[in-house]
C-alpha positions as CSV (number, residue, x, y, z in Angstrom):
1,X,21.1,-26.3,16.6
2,X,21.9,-26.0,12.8
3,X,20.7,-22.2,12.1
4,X,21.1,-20.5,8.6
5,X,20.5,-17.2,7.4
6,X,19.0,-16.1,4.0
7,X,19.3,-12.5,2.6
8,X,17.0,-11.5,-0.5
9,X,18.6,-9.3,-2.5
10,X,20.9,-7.4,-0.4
11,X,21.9,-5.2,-3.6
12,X,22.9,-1.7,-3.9
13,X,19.7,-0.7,-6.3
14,X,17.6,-2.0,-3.3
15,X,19.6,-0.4,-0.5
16,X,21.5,2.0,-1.6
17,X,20.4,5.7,-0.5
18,X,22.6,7.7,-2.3
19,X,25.1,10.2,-1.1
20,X,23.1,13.9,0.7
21,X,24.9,16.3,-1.2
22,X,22.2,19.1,0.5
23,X,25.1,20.3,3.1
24,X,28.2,20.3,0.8
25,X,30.1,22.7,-0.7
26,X,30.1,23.7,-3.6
27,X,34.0,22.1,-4.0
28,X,32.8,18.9,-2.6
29,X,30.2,18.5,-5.1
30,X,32.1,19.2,-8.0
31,X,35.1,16.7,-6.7
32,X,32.3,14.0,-6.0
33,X,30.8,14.7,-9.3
34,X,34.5,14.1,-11.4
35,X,35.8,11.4,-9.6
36,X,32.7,9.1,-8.4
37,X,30.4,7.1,-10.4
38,X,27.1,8.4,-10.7
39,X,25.8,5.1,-9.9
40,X,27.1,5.4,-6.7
41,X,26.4,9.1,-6.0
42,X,22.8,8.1,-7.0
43,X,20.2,6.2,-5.1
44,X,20.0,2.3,-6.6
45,X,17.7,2.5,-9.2
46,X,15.0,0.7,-6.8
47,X,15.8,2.1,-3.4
48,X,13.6,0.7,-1.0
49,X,13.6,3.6,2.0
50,X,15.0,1.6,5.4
51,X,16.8,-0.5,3.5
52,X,20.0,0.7,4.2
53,X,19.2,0.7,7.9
54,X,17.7,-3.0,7.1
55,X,21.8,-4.0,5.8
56,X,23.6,-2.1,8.9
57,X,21.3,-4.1,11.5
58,X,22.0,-7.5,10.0
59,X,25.2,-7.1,9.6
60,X,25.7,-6.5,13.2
61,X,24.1,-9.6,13.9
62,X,26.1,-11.3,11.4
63,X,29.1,-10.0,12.9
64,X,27.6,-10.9,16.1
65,X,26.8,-14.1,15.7
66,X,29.2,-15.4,13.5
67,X,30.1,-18.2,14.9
68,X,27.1,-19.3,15.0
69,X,25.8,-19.0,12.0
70,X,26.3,-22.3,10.3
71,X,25.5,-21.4,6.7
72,X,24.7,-17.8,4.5
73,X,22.4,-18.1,1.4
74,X,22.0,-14.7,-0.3
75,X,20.2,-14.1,-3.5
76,X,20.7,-11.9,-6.0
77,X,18.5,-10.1,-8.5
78,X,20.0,-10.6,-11.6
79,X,19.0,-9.0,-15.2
80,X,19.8,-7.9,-18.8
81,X,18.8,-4.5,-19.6
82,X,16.8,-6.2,-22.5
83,X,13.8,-8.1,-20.2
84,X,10.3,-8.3,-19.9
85,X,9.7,-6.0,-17.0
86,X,12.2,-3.3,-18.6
87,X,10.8,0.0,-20.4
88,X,12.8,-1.0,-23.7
89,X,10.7,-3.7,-24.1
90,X,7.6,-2.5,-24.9
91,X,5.9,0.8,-26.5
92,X,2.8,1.8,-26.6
93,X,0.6,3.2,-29.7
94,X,2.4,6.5,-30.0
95,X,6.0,3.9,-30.0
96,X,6.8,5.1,-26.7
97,X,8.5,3.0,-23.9
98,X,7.0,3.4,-20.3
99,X,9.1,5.7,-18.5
100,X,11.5,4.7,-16.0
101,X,9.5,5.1,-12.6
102,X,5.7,5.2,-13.7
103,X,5.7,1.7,-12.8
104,X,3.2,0.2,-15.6
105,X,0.8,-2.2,-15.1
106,X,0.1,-4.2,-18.4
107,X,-2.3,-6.8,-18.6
108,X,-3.3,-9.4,-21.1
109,X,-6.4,-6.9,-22.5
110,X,-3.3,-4.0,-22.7
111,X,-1.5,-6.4,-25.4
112,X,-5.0,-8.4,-27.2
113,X,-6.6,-4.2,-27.5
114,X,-2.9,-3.0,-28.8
115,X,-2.2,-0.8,-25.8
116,X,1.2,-2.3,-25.0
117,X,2.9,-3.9,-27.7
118,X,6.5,-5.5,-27.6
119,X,9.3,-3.2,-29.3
120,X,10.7,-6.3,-31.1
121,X,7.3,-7.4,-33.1
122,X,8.8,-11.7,-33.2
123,X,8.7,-11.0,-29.2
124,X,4.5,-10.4,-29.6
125,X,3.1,-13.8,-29.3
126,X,5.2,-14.9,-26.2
127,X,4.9,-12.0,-24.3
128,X,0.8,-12.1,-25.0
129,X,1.2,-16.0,-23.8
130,X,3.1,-14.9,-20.5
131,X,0.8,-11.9,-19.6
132,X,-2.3,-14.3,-19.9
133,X,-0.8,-16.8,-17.5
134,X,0.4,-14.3,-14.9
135,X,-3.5,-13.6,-14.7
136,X,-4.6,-17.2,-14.1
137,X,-1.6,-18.7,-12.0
138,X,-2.7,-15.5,-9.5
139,X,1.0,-14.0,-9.1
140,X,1.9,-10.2,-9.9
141,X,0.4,-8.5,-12.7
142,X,3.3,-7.5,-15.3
143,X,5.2,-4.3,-13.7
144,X,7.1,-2.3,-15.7
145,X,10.5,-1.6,-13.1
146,X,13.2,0.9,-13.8
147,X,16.4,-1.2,-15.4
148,X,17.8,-2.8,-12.0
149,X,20.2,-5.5,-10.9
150,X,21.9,-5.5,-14.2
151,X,24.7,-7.7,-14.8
152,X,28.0,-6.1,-13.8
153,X,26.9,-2.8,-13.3
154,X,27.1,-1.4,-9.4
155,X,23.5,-2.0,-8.9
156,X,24.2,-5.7,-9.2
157,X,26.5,-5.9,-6.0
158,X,25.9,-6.9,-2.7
159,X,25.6,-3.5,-0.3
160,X,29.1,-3.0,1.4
161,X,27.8,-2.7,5.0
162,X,27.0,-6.3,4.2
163,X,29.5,-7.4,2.1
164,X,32.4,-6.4,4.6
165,X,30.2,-8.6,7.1
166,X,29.9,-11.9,5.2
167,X,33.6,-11.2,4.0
168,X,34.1,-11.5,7.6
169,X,31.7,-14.2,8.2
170,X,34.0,-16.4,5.6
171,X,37.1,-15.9,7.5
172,X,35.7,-18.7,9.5
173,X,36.1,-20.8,7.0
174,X,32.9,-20.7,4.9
175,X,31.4,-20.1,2.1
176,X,28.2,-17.7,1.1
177,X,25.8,-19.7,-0.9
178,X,25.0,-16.7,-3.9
179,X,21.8,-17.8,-5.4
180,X,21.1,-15.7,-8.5
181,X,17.7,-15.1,-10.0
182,X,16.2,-12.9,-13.2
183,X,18.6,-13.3,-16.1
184,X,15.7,-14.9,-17.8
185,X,13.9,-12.0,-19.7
186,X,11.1,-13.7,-20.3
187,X,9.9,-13.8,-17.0
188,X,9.9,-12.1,-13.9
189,X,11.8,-13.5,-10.8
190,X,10.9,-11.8,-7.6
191,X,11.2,-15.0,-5.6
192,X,14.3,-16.8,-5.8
193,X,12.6,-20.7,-5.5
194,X,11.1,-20.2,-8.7
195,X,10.1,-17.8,-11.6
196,X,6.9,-16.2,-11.9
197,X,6.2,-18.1,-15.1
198,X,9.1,-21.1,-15.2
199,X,10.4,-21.2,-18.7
200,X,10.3,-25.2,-19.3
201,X,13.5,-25.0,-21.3
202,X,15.8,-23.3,-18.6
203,X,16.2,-24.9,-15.2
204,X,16.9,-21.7,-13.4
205,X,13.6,-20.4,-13.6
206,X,12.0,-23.6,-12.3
207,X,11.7,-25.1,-8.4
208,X,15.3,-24.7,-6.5
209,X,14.4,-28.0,-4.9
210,X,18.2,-28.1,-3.7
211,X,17.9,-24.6,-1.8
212,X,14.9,-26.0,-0.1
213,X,16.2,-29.4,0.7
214,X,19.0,-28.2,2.3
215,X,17.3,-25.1,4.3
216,X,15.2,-28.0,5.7
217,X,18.0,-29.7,6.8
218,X,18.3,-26.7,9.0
219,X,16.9,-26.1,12.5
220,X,16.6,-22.4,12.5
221,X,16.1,-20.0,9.5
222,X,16.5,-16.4,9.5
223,X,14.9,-14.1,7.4
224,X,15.6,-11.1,6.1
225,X,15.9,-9.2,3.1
226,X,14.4,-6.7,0.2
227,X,11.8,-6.2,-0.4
228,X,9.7,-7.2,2.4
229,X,6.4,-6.8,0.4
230,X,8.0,-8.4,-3.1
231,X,11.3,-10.7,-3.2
232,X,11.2,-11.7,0.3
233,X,7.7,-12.8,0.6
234,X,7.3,-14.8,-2.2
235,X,10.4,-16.5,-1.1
236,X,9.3,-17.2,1.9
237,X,6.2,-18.5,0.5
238,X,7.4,-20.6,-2.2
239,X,9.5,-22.3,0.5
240,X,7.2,-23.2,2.8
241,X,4.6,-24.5,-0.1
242,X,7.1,-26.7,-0.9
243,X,8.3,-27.5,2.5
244,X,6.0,-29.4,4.5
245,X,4.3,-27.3,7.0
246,X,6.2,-28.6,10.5
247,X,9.0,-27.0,8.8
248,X,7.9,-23.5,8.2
249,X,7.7,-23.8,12.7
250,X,11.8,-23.5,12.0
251,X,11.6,-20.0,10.3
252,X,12.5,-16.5,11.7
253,X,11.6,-13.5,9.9
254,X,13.8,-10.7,11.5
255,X,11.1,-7.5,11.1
256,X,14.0,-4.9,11.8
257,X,16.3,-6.4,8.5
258,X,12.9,-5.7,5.8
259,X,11.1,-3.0,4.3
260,X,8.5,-2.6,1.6
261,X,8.8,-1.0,-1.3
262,X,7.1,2.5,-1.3
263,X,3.5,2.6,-1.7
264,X,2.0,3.8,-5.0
265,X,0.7,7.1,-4.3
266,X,-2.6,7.7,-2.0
267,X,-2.2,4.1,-1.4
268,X,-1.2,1.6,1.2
269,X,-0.7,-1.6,-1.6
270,X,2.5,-2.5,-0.5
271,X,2.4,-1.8,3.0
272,X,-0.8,-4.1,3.3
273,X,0.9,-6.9,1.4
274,X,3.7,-6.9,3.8
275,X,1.6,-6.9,6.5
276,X,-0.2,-9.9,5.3
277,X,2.1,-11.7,4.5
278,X,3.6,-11.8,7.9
279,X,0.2,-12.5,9.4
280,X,-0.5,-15.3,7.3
281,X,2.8,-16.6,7.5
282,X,2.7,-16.3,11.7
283,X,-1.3,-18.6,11.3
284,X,1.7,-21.3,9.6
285,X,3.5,-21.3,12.1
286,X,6.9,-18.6,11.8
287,X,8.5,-17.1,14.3
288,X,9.4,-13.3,14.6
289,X,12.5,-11.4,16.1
290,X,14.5,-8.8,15.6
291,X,18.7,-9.0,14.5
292,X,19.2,-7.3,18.5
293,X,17.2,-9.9,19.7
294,X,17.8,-13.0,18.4
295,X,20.0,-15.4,20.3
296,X,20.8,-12.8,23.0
């Protein structure tokens, strides 16, 4: 049996929880504070909580099972801090940017009513063009995220719990199959098949036909990944729409190695999207486990 893992975004803005500097000393706070990063003192600029927990699990099973494991594909969230879904690129009627974590929604009447415009005015008509087709191809309304995943910068790398594993993973002679996604700023890229709105003029953003083709050639697939409710789900469901539905029977979401990102306040958005998307998924036909289950 061929079986393959993939890991969505694995990075340290989605799963990195920061170091508790509650029970320190004073001394220990001001030696972490003059000779570590702040990046890496800080939670990742898009902690997803259980996400840390997610990385340690799999990478017991990885460690686990790695002889077993026939192939890794891990993606990686990948942007410029200039982007579409970044603060700096839009202000609103006063000429202020959204702020970093009030997470805002714009829509196509937001840009036509002059709500929203784009910081750089020759950026105006585009931007109007992809909002409008996020609203009829039915994927995510335009989110405003904090600056995440940025190229070279700590957020970007892979978590170390996990790193250290597929580091080890590789000692068998393999390679991990990094699969990078975002550095478009035109358009978002939560699921690494294809873009939210795939630019015609770079290949990147458009269908990953030779991920698919060879996860197919695969007998089991393992899931897993950040977030459950975003990246990972429309992954998952961009696969299997383009896989031929006998083939989605051959996928294996492991619940305990996912989380969703936190819910908007008062709400239960993201939860419920999670949720569903492992329900419907399941009426297709995959498979569930867990990393201490699996192939026990």
């Amino acid at each position: 049996m061929k079986t393959e893992l993939l890991v969505i975004d694995p990075q340290n803005d989605f799963c990195w929880p920061g170091i508790d500097m509650s029970k320190m000393t004073a001394e220990e706070v001001s030696f972490l504070e003059a000779n570590i990063s702040k990046d890496i003192i800080n939670q990742g600029a898009l902690f997803v909580p259980g996400a840390n927990e997610d990385m340690v699990r799999l990478s017991s099973m990885v460690m686990r099972l790695k002889d077993k494991l026939d192939d890794i594909h891990v993606t990686l969230d990948t942007h410029h801090y200039i982007d579409i879904a970044h603060p700096i690129f839009w202000i609103n009627s006063n000429g202020e940017h959204p702020g970093n974590y009030d997470f805002t929604i714009i829509s196509r009447d937001d840009v036509e009513k002059g709500l929203w415009r784009t910081t750089n005015p020759q950026f105006q008509k585009r931007s109007l063009e992809y909002v409008s087709t996020l609203e009829t191809n039915k994927r995510y309304p335009l989110c405003v995220w904090p600056p995440h995943c940025l190229i070279g910068k700590y957020g970007h790398g892979v978590i170390p719990v996990l790193d250290n594993a597929l580091f080890e993973w590789e000692k068998e002679f393999a390679m991990v199959d990094y699969v990078t996604k975002g550095s478009n700023f035109w358009t978002e890229h939560y699921s690494a098949v294809q873009a939210d709105v795939p630019d015609p003029e770079d290949p990147s953003t458009q269908l990953n036909t030779g991920l698919i083709k060879t996860l197919q050639e695969a007998d089991i697939i393992l899931l897993s990944g950040e977030a459950r409710s975003h990246c990972l789900a429309n992954t998952v469901k961009d696969i299997a729409d383009n896989f031929g539905e006998e083939n989605v029977k051959k996928m294996v979401l492991l619940q305990d190695a996912t989380s969703d990102v936190p819910d908007p306040p008062g709400t239960t958005m993201f939860t419920d999207i999670g949720e569903q998307f492992v329900s419907d998924m399941m009426a297709r036909g995959m498979q569930v486990s867990t990393t201490v289950e699996f192939m026990r």
